[in-house]
Backbone bond lengths (Angstrom), bond angles and torsions (degrees), N, CA, C in turn:
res aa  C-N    CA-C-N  psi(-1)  N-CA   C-N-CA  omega(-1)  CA-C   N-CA-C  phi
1 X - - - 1.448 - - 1.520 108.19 -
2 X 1.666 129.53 148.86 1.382 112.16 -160.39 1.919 73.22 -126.39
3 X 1.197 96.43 -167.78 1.797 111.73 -175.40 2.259 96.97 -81.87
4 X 1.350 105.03 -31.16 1.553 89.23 170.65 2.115 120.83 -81.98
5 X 0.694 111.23 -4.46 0.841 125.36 164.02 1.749 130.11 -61.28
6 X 1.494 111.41 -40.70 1.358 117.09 164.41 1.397 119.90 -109.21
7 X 1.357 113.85 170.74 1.671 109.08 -154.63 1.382 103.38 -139.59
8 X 1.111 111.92 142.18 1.636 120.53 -164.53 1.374 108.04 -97.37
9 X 1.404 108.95 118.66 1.521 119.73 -157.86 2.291 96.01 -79.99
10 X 0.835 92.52 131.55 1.515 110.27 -177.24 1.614 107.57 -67.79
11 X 1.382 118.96 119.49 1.891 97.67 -179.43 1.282 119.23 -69.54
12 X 1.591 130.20 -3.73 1.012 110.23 -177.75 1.693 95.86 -98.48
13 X 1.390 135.65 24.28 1.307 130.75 150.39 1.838 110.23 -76.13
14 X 1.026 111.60 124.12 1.599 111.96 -150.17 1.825 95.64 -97.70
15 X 1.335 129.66 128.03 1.266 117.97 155.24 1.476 128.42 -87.16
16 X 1.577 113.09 156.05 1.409 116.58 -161.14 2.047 118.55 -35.62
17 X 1.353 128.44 120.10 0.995 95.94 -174.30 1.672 105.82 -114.51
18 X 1.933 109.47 169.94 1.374 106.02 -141.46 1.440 126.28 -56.49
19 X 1.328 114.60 -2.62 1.729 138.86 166.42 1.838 89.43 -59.85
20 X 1.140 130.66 -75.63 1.553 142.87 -123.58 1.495 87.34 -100.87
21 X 1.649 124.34 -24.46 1.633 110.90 -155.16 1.570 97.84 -96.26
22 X 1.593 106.09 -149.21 1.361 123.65 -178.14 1.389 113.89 -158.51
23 X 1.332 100.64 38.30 1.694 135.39 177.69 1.642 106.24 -75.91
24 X 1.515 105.80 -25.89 1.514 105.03 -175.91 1.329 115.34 -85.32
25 X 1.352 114.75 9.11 1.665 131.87 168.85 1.275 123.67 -70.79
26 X 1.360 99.97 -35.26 1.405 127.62 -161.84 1.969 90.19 -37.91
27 X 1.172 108.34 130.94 1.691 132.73 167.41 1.138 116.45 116.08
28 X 1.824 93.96 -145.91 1.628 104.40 159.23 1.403 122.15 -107.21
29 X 1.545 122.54 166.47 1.334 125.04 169.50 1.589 107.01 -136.70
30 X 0.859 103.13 159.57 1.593 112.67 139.02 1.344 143.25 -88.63
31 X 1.185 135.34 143.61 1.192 120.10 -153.84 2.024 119.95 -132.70
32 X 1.230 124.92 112.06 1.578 109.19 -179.38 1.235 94.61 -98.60
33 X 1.100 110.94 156.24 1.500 134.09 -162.74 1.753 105.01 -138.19
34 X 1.377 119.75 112.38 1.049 129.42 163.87 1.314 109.59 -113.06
35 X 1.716 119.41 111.68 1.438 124.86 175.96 1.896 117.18 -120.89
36 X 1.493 110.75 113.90 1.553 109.83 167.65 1.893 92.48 -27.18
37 X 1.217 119.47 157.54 1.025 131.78 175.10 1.906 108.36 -91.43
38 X 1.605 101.94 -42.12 1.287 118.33 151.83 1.149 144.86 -159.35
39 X 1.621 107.59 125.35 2.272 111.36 -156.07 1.551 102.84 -82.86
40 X 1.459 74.78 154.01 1.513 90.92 -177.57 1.245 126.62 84.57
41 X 0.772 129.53 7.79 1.869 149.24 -157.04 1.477 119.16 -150.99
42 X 0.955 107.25 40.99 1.763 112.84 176.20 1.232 103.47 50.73
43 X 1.102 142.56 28.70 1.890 118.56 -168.44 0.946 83.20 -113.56
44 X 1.800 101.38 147.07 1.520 120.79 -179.82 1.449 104.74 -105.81
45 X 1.318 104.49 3.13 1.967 104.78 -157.41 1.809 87.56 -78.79
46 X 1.293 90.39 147.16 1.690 117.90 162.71 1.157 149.90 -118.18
47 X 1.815 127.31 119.46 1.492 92.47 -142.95 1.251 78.78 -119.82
48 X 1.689 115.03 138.71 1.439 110.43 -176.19 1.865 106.94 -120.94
49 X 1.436 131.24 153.34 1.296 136.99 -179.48 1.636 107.05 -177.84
50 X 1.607 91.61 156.12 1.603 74.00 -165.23 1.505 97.13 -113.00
51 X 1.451 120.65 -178.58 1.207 124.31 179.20 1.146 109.01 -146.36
52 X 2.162 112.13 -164.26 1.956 93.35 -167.70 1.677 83.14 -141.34
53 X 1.416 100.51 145.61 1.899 95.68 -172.52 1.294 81.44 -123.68
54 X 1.858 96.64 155.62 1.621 111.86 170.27 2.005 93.84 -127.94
55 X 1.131 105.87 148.59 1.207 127.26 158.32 1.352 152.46 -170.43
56 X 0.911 110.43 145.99 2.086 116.23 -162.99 1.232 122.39 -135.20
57 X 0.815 133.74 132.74 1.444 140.39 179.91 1.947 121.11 -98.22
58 X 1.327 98.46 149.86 1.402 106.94 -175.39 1.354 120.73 -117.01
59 X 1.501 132.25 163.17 1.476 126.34 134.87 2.005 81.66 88.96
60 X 1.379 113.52 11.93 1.740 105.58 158.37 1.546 78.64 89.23
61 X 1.147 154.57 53.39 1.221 129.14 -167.86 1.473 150.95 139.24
62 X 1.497 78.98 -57.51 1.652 98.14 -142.53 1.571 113.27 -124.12
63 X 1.736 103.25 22.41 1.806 115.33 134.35 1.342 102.73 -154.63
64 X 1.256 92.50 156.94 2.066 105.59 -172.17 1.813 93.93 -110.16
65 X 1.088 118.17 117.89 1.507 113.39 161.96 1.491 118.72 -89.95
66 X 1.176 125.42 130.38 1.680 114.60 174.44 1.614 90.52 -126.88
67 X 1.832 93.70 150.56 1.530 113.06 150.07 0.997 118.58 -123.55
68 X 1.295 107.64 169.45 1.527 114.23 177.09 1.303 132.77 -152.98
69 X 1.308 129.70 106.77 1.562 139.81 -164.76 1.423 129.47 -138.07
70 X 1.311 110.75 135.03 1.706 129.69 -167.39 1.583 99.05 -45.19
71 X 1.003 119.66 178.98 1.229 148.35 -175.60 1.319 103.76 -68.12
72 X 1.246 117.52 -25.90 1.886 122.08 -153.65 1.694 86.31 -101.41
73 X 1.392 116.52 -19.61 1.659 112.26 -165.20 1.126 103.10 112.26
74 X 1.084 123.64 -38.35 1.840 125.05 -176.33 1.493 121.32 -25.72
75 X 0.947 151.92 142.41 1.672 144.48 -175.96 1.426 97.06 -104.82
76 X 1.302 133.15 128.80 1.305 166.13 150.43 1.593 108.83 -82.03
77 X 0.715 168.13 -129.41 1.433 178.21 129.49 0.919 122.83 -63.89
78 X 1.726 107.68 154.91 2.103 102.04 -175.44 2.293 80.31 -153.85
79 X 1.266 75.60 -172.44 1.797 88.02 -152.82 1.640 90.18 -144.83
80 X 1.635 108.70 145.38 1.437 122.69 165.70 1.478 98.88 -119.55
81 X 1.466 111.26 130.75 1.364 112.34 146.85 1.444 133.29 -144.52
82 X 1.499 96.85 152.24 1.593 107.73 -153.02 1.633 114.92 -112.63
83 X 1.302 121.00 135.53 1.462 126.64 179.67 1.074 115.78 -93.00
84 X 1.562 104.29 128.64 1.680 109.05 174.18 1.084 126.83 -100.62
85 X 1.348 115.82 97.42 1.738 104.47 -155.15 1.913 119.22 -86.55
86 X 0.858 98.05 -26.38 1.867 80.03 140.01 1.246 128.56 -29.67
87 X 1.276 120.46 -89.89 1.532 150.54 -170.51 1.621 108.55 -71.53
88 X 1.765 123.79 -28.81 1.257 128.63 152.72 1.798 102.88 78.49
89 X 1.428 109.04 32.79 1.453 137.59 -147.85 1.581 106.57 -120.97
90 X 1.253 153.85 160.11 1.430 160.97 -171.40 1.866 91.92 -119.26
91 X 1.310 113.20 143.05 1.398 115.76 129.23 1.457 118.80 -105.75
92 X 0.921 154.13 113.26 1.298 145.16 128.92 1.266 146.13 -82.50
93 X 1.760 118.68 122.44 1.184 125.60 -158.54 1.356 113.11 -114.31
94 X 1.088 135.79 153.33 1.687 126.41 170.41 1.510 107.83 -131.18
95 X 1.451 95.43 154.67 1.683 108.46 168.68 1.340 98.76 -126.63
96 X 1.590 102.63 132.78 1.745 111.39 153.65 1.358 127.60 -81.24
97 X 1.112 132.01 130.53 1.413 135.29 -158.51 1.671 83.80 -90.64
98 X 0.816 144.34 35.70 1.898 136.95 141.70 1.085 97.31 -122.23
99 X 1.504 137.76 50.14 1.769 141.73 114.58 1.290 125.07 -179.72
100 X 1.568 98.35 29.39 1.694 98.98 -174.19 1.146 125.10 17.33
101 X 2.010 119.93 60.94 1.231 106.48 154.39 1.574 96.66 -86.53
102 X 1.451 132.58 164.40 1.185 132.62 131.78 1.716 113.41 -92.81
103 X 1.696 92.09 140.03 1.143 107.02 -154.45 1.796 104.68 -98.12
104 X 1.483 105.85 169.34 1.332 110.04 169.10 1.966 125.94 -23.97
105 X 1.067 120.89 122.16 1.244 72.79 174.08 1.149 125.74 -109.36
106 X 1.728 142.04 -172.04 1.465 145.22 -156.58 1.487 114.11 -96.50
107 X 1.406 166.65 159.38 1.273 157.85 169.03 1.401 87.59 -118.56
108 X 1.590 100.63 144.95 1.567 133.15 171.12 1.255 148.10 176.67
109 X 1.037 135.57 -177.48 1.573 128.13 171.78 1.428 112.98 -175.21
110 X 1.678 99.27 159.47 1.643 103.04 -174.37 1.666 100.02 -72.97
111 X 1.491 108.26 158.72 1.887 128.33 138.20 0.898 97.90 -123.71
112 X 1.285 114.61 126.95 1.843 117.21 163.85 1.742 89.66 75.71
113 X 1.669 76.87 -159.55 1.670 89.26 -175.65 1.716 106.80 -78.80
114 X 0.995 119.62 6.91 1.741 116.74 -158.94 2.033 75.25 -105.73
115 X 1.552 92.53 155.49 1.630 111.50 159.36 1.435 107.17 -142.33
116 X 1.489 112.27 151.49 1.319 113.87 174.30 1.403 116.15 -115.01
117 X 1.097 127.96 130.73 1.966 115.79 160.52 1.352 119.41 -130.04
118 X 1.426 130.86 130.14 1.244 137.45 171.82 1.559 110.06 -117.01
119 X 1.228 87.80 155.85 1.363 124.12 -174.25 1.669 128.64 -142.64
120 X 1.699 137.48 145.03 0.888 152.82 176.79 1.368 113.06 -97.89
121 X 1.298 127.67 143.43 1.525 124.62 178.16 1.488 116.94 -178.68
122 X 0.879 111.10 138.95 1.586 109.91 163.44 1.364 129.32 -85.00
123 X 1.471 110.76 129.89 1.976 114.35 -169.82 1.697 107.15 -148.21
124 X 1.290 87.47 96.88 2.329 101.85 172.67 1.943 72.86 67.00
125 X 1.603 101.49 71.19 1.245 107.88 145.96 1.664 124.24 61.77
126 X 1.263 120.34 -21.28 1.010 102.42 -166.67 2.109 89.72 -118.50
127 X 1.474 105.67 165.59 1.319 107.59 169.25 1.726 122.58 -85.48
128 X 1.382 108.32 127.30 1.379 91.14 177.85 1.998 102.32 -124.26
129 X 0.847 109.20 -162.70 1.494 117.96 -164.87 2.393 90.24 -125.21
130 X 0.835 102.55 136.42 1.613 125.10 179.98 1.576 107.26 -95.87
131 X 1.066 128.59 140.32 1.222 132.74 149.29 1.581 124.16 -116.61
132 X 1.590 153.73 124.51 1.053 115.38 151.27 1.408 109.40 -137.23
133 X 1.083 125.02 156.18 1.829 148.99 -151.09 1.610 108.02 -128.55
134 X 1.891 92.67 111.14 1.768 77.73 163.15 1.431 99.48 -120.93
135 X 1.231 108.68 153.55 1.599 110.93 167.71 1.714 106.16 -132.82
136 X 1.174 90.52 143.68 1.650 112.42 -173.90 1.225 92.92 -106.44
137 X 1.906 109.67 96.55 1.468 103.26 170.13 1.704 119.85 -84.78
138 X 1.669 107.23 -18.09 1.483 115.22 177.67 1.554 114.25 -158.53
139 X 1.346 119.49 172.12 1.635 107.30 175.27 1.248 119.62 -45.23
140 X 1.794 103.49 -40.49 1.763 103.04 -169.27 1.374 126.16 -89.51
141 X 1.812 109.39 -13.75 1.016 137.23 -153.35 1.626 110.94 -120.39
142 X 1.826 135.47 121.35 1.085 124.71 178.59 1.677 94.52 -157.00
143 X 1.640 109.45 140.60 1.742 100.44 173.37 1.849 72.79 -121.77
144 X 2.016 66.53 178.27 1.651 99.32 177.13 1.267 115.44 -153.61
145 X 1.954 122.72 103.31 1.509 100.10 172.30 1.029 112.07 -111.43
146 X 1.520 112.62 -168.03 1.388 132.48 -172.54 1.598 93.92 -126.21
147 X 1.423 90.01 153.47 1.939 116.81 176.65 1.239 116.55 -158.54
148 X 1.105 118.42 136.64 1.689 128.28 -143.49 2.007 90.38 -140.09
149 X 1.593 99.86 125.70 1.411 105.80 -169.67 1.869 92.73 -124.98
150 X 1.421 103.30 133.75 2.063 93.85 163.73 1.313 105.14 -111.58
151 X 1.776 121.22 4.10 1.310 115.70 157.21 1.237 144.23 -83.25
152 X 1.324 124.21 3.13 1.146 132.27 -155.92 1.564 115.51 95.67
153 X 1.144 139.87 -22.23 1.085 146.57 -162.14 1.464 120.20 116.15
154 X 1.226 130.16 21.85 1.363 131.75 -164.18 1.687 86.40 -114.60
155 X 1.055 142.12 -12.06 1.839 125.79 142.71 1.073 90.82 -143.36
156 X 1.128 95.65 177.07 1.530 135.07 -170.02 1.859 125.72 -139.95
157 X 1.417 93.85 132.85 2.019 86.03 172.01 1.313 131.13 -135.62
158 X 1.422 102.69 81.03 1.462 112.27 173.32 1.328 113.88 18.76
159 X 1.328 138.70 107.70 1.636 122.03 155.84 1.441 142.02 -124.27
160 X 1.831 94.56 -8.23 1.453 109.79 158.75 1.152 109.45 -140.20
161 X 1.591 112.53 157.00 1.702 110.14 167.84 1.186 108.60 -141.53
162 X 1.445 137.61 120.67 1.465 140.93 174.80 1.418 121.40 -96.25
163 X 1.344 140.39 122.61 1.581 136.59 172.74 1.875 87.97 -105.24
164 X 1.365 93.61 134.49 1.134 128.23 -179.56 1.857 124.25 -104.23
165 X 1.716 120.81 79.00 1.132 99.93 -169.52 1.600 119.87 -110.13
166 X 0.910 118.62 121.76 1.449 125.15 -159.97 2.161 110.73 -47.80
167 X 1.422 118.95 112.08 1.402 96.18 159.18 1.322 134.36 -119.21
């Protein structure tokens, strides 16, 4: 890499601030996990277990890394997300550790303590519409679900819910 090669970030280019970011992640948690057993399909069954997330952020800001692993240590999936500070917007993407694709990713951002991100995708063929929600109810305390629409967004069906407790 030579000195033209990198680019001198301007101060009035603003990085995420702690309202807009996902800086308040920063560590470990614990994690309960409430999952439909299977979306989209009428099932009411629920399969619940908990797990343990780590995460940190980089670049002052301006990506959130999460992991995520069973009880045994095992890695389950973890997620990058990135701020667009233009647009003042989230990407967030995830990979499942049973095939490292990384997936589409979701557009969003906080109001208040609540954030929203959606996403488009295809799942057993058909297209559905993504929802997911974090809310920061306290320093120690944060959930996150998911909602899965095949209308466009005119309903919705709950299919995961995570409480997040910091240790």
């Amino acid at each position: 890499m030579t000195a033209s090669d990198t680019t001198t970030i301007e101060p009035t280019m603003l990085w995420p601030s702690a309202e807009e970011g996902f800086q308040f992640l920063d560590g470990t948690w614990k994690v309960q996990n409430n999952r439909l057993k299977k979306i989209l399909a009428g099932c009411e069954e629920w399969l619940e277990f908990e797990s343990q997330a780590k995460f940190f952020t980089l670049l002052d800001g301006l990506v959130s890394i999460e992991e995520l692993r069973d009880n045994n240590g095992n890695p389950f999936g973890g997620a990058m997300r990135t701020f667009d500070r233009a647009k003042r917007t989230w990407s967030d993407t995830w990979v499942a550790a049973r095939d490292g694709i990384v997936n589409a990713p979701s557009h969003g951002k906080f109001e208040g303590d609540v954030g929203h991100w959606t996403s488009e995708f295809m799942f057993e063929g058909r297209m559905i519409l993504s929802r997911g929600t974090w809310c920061r109810v306290n320093a120690n305390e944060v959930t996150w679900e998911q909602h899965a629409s095949l209308d466009n967004g005119q309903t919705w069906e709950k299919n995961w819910f995570m409480q997040f407790i910091r240790t």
